[in-house]
BAKE-474225 format. One record per atom (N, C-alpha, C): x, y, z; residue in three letters; residue number from 1; atom name. Coordinates in steps of 0.2 Angstrom, whole numbers, plus 5000, padded with zeros to 4 digits. Each point is the difference from the previous one (the first is absolute). Example, Ala and Ser with C-alpha at 12.3 -4.5 7.8 and 13.67 -1.06 7.14 Angstrom:
BEGIN
+------+------+------+------+-----+------+
|    x |    y |    z | rest |  nr | atom |
+------+------+------+------+-----+------+
| 5066 | 4972 | 5039 |  ALA |   1 |    N |
| 4996 | 5006 | 5000 |  ALA |   1 |   CA |
| 5004 | 5006 | 5000 |  ALA |   1 |    C |
| 4998 | 5005 | 4996 |  SER |   2 |    N |
| 5004 | 5006 | 5001 |  SER |   2 |   CA |
| 4996 | 5005 | 5003 |  SER |   2 |    C |
+------+------+------+------+-----+------+
END
This chain:
BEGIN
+------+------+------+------+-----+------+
|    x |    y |    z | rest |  nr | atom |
+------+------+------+------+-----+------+
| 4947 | 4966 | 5079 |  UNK |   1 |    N |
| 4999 | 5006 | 4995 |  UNK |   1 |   CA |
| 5005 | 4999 | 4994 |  UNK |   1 |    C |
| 4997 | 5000 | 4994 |  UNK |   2 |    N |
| 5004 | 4999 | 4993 |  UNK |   2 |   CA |
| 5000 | 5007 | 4997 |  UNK |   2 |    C |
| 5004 | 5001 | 4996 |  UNK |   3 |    N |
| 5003 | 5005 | 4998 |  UNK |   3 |   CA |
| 5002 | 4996 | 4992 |  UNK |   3 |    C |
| 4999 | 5005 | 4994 |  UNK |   4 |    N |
| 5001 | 4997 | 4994 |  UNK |   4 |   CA |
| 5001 | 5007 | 4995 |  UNK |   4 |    C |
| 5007 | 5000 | 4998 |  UNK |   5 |    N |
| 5001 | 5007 | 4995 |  UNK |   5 |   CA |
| 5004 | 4997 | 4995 |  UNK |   5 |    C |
| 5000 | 5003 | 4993 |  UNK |   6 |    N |
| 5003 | 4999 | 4993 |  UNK |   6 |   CA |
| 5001 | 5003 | 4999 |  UNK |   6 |    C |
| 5005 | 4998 | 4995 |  UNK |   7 |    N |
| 5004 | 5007 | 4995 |  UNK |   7 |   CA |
| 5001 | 4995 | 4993 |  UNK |   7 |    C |
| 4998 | 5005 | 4994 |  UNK |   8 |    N |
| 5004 | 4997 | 4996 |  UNK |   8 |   CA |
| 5004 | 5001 | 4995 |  UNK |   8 |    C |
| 5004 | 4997 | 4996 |  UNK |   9 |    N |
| 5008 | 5003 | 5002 |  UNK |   9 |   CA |
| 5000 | 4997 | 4990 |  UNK |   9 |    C |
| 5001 | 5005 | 4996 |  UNK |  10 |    N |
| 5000 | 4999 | 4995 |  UNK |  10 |   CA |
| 5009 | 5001 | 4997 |  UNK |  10 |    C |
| 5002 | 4996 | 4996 |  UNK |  11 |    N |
| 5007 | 4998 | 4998 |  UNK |  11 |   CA |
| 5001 | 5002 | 4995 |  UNK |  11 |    C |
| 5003 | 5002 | 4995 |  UNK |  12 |    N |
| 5001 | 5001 | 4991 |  UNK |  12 |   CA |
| 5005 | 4995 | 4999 |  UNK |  12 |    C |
| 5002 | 4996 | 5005 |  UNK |  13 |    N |
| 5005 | 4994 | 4997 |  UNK |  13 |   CA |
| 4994 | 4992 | 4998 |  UNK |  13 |    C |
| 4999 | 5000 | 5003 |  UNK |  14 |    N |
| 4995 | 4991 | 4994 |  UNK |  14 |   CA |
| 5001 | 4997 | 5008 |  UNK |  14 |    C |
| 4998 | 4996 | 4998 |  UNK |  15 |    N |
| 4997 | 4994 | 5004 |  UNK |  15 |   CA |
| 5006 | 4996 | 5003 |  UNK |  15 |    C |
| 5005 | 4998 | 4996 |  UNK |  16 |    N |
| 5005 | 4997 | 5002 |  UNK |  16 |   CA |
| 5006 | 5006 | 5006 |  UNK |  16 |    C |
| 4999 | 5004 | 4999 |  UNK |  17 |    N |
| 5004 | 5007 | 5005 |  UNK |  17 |   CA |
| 4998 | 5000 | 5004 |  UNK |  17 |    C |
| 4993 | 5000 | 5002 |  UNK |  18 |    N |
| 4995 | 4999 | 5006 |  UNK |  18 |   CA |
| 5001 | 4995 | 5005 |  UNK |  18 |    C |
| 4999 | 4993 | 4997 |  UNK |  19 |    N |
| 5002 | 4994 | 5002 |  UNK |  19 |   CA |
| 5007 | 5001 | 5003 |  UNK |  19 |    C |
| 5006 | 5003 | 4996 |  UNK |  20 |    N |
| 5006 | 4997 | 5002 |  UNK |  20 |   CA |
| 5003 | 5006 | 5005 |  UNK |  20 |    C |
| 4996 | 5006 | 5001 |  UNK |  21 |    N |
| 4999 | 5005 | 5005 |  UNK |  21 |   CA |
| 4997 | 4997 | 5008 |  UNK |  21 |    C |
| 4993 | 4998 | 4997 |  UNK |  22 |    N |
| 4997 | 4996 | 5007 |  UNK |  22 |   CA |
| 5004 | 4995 | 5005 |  UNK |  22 |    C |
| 5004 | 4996 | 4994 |  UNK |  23 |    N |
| 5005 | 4994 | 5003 |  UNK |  23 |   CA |
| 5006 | 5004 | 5003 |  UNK |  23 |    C |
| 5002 | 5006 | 4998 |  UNK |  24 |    N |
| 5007 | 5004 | 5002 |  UNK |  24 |   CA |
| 4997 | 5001 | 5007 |  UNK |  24 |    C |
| 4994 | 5003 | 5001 |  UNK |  25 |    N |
| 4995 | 5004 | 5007 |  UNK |  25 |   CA |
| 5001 | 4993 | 5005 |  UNK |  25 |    C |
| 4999 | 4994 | 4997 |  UNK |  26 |    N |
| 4999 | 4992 | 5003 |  UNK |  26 |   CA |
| 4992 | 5000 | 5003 |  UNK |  26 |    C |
| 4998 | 5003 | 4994 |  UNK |  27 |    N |
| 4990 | 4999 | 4997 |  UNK |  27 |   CA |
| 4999 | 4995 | 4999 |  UNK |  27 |    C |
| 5002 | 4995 | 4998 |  UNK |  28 |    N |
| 4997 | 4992 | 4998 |  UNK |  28 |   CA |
| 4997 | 4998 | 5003 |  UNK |  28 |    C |
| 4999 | 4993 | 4999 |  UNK |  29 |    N |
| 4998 | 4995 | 5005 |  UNK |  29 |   CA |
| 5006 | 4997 | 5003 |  UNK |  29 |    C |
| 5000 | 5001 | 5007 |  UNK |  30 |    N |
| 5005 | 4998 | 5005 |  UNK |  30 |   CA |
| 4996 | 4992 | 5004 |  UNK |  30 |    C |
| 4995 | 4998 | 4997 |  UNK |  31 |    N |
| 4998 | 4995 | 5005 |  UNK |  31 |   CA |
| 5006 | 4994 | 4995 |  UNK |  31 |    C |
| 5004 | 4997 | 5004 |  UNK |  32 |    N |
| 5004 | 4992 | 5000 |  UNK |  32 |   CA |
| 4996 | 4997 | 4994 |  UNK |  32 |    C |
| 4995 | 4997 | 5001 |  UNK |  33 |    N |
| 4997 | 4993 | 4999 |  UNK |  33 |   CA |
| 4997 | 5001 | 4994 |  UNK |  33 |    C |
| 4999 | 5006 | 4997 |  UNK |  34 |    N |
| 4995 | 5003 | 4996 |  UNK |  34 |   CA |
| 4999 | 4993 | 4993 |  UNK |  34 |    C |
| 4999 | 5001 | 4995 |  UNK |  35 |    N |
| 4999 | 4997 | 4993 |  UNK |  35 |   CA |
| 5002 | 5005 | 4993 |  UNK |  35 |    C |
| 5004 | 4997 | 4999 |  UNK |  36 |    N |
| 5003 | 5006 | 4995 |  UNK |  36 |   CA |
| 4995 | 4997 | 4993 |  UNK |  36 |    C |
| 4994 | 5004 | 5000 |  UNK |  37 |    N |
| 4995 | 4997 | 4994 |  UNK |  37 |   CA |
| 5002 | 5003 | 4994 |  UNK |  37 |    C |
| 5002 | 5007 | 5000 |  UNK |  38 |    N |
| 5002 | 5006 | 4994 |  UNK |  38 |   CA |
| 5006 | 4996 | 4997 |  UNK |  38 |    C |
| 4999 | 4999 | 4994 |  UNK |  39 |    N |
| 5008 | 4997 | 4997 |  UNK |  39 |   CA |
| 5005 | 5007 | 4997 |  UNK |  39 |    C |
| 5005 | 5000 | 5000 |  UNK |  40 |    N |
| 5004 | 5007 | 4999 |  UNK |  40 |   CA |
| 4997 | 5003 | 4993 |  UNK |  40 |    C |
| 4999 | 4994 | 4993 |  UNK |  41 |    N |
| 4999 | 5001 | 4993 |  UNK |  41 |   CA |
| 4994 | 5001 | 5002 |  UNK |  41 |    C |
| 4994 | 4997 | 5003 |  UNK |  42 |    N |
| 4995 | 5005 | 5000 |  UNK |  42 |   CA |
| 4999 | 5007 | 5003 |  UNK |  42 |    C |
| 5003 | 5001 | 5004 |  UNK |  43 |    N |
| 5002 | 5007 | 5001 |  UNK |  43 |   CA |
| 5002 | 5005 | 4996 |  UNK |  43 |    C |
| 5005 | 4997 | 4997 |  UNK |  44 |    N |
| 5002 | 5006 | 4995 |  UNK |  44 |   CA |
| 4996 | 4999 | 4993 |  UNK |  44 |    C |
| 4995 | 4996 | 5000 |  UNK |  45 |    N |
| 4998 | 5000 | 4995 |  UNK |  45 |   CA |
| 4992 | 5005 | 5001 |  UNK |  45 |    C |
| 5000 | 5000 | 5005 |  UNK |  46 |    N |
| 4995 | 5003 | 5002 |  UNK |  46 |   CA |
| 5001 | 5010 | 5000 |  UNK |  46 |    C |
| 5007 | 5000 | 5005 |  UNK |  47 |    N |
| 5002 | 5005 | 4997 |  UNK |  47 |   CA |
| 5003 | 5002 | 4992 |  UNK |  47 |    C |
| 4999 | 4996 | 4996 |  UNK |  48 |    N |
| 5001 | 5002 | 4992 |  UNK |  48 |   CA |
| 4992 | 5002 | 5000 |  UNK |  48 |    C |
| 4997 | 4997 | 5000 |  UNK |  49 |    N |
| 4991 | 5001 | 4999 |  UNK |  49 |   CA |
| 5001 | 5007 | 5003 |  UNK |  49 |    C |
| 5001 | 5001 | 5004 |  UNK |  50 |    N |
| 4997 | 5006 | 5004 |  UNK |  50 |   CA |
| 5005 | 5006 | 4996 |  UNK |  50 |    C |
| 5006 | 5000 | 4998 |  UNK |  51 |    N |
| 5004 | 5003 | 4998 |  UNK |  51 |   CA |
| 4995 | 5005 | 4993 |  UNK |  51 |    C |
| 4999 | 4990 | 4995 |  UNK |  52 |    N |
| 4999 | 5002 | 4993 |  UNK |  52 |   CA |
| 4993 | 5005 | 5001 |  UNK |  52 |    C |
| 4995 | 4999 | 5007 |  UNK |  53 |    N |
| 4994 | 5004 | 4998 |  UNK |  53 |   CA |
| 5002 | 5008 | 5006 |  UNK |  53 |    C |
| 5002 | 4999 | 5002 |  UNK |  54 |    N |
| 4999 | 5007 | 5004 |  UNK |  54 |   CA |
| 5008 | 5005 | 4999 |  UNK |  54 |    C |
| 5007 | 4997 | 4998 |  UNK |  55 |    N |
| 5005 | 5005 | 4999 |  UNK |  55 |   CA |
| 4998 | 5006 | 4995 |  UNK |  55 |    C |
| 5003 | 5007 | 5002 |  UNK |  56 |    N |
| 4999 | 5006 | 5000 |  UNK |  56 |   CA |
| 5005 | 5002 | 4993 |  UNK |  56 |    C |
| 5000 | 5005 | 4997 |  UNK |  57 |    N |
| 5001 | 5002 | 4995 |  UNK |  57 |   CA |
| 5008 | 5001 | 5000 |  UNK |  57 |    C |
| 5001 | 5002 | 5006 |  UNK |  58 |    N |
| 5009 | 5001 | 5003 |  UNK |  58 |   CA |
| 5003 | 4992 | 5002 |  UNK |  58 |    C |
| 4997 | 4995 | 5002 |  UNK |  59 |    N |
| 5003 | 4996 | 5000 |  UNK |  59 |   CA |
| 4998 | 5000 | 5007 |  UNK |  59 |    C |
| 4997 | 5001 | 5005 |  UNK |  60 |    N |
| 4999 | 4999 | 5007 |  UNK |  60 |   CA |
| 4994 | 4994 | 5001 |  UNK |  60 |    C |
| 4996 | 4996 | 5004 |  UNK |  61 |    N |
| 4998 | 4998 | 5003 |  UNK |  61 |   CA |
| 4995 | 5000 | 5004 |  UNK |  61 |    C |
| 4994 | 5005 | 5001 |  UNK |  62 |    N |
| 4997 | 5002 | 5006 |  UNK |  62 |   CA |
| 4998 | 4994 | 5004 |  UNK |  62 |    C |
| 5001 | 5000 | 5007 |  UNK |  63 |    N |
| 4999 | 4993 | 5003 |  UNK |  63 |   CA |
| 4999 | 5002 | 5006 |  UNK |  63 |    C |
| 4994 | 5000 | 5004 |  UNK |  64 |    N |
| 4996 | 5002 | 5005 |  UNK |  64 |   CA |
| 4998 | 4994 | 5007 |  UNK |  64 |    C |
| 5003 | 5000 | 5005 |  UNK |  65 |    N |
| 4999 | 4998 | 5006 |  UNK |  65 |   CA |
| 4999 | 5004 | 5005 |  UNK |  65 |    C |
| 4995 | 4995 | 5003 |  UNK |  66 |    N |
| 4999 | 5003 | 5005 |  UNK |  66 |   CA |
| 5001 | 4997 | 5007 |  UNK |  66 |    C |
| 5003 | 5004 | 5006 |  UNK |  67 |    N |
| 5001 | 4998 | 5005 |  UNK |  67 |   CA |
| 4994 | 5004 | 5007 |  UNK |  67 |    C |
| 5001 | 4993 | 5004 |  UNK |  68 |    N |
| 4993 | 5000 | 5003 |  UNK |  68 |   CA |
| 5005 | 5001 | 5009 |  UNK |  68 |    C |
| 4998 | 5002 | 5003 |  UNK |  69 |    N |
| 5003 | 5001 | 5008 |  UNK |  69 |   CA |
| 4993 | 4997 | 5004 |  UNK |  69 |    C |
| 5003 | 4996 | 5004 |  UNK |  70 |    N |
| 4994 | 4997 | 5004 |  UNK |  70 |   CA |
| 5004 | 5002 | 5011 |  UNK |  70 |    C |
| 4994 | 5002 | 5001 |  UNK |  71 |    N |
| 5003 | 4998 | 5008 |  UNK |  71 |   CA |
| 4993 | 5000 | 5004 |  UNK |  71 |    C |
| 5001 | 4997 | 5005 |  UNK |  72 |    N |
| 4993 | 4994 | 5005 |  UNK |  72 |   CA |
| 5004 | 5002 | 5003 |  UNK |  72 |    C |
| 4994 | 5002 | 5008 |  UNK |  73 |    N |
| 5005 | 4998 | 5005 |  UNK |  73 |   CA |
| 4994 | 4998 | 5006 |  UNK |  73 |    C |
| 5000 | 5001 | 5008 |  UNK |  74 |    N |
| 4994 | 5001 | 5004 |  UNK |  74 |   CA |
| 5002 | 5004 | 5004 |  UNK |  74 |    C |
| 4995 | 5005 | 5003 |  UNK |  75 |    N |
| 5000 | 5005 | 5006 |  UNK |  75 |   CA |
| 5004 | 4995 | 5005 |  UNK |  75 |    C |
| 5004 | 5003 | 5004 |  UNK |  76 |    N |
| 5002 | 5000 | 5006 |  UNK |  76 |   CA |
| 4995 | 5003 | 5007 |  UNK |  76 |    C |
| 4997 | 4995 | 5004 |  UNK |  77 |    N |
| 4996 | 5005 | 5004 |  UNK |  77 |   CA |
| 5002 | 5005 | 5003 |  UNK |  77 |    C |
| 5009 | 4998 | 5001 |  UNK |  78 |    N |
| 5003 | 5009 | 5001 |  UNK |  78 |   CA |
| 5000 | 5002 | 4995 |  UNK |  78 |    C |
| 4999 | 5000 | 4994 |  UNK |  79 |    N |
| 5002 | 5008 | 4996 |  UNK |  79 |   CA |
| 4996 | 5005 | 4999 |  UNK |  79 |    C |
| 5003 | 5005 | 4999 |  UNK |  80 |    N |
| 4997 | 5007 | 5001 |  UNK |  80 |   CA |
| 4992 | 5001 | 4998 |  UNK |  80 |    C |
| 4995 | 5001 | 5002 |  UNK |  81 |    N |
| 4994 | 5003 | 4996 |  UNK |  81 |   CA |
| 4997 | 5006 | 4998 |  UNK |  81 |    C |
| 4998 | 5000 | 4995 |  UNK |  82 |    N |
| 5000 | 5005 | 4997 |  UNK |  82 |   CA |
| 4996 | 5004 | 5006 |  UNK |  82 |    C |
| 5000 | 5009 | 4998 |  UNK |  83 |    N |
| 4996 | 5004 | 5008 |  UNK |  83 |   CA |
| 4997 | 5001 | 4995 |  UNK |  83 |    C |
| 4992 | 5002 | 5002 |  UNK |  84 |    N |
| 4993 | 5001 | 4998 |  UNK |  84 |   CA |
| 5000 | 5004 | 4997 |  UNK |  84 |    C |
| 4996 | 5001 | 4994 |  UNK |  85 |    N |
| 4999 | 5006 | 4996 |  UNK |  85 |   CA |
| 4999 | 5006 | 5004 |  UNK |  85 |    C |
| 5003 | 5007 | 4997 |  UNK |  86 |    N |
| 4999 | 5004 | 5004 |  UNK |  86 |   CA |
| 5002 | 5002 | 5005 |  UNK |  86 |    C |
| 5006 | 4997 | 5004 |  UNK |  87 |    N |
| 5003 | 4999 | 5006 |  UNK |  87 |   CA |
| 5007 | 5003 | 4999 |  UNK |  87 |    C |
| 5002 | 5003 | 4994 |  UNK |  88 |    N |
| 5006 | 5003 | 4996 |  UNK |  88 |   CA |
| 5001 | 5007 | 5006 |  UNK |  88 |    C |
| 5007 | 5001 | 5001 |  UNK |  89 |    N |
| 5003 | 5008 | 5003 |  UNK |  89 |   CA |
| 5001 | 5005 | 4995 |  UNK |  89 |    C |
| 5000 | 4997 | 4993 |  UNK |  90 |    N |
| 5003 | 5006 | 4996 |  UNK |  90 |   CA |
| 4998 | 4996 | 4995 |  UNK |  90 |    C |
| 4999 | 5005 | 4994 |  UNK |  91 |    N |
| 4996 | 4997 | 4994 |  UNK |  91 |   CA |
| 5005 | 4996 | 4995 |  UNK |  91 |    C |
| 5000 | 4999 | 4994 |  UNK |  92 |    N |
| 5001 | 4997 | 4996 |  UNK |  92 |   CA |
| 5006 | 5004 | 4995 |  UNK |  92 |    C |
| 4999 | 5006 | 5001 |  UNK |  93 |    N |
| 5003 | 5005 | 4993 |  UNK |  93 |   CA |
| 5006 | 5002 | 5005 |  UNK |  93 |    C |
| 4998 | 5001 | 5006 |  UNK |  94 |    N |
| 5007 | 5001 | 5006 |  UNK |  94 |   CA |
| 5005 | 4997 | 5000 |  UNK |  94 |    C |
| 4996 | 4993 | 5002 |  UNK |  95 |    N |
| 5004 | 4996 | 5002 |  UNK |  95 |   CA |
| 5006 | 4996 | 4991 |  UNK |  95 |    C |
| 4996 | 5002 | 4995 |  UNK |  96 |    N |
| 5004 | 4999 | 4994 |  UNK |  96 |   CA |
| 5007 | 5004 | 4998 |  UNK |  96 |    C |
| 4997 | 5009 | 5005 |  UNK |  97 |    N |
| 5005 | 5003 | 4998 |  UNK |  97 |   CA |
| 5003 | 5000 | 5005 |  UNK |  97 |    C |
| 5001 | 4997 | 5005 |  UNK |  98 |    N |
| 5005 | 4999 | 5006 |  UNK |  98 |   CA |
| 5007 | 4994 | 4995 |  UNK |  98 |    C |
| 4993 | 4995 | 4998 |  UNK |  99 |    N |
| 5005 | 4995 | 4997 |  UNK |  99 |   CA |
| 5004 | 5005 | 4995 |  UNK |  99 |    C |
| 4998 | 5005 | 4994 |  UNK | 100 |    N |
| 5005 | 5001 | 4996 |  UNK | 100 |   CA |
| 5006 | 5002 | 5001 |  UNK | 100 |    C |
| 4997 | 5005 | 5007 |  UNK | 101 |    N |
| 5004 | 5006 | 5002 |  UNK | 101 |   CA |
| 5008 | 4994 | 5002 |  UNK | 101 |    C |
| 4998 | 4998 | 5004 |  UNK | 102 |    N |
| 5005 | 4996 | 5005 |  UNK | 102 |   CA |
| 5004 | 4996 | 4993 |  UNK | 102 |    C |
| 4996 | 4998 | 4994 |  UNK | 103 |    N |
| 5003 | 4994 | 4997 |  UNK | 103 |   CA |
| 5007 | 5003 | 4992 |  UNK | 103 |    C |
| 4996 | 5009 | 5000 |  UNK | 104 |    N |
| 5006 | 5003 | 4998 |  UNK | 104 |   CA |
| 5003 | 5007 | 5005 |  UNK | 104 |    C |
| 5001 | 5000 | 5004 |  UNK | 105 |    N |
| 5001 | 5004 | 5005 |  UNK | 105 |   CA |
| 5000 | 5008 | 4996 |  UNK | 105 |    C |
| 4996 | 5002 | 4994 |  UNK | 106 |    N |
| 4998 | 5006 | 4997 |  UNK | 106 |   CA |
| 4995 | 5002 | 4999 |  UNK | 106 |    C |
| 4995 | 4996 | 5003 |  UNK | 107 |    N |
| 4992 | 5003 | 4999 |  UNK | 107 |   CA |
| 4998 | 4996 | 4993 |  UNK | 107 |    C |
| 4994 | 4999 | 4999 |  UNK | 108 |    N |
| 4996 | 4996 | 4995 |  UNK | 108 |   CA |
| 4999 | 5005 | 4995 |  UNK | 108 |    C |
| 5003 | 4996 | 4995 |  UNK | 109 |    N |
| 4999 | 5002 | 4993 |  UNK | 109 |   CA |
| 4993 | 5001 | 4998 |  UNK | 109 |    C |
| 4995 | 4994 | 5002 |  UNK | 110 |    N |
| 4991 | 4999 | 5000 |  UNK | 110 |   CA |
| 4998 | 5004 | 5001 |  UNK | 110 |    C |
| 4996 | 5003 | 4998 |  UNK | 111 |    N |
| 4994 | 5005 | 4999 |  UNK | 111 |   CA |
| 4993 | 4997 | 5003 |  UNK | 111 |    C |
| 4999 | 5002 | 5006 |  UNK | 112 |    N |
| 4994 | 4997 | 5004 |  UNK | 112 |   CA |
| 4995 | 5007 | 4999 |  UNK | 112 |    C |
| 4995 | 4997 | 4999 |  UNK | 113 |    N |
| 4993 | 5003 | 5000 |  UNK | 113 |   CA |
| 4995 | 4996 | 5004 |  UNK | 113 |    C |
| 4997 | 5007 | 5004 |  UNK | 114 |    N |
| 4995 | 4997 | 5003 |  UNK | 114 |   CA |
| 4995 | 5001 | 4999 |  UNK | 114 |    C |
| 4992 | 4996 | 4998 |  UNK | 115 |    N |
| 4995 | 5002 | 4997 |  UNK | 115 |   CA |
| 4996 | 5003 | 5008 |  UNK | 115 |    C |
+------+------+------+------+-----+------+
END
């Protein structure tokens, strides 16, 4: 079973703040052997491109990544299986306001209506 969520994460600092943000997190490329094809001067020269056509009237940088969460895994033929539709003790709206109650011990702020 794969699972797959994003977010994206917009910066007002440029392209270069991003980069040296990611590398602080130790976002890089971590593989050993890799090939360093990017040359520093083209990097920043591409960050000057980027600069001269998209920097903002204050002087900031909009620079947008995004980040990806992956997780895979397989059932275990022990693990739990879901119980059959309709096979519930208590409904849906109970059982949420059991969670609220219990999770501020003053009663739910939530306004529950039933149709």
């Amino acid at each position: 079973m794969q699972t797959c969520e994003g977010d994206g994460v917009d910066s007002p600092l440029g392209p270069e703040a991003v980069v040296a943000h990611l590398r602080l997190l130790g976002e890089s490329n971590a593989v050993i052997h890799r090939q360093q094809k990017l040359q520093p001067d083209a990097a920043l020269a591409a960050a000057a491109a980027y600069r001269s056509m998209f920097q903002e009237e204050d002087g900031t940088i909009p620079a947008t990544f995004e980040v990806m969460y992956l997780t895979g895994w397989t059932p275990h033929p022990s693990q739990q299986k879901p119980s059959k539709r309709g096979s519930q003790t208590v409904s849906f709206q109970v059982g949420c306001m059991i969670m609220c109650i219990s999770a501020n011990n003053q009663g739910c702020s939530v306004r529950w209506f039933v149709t």
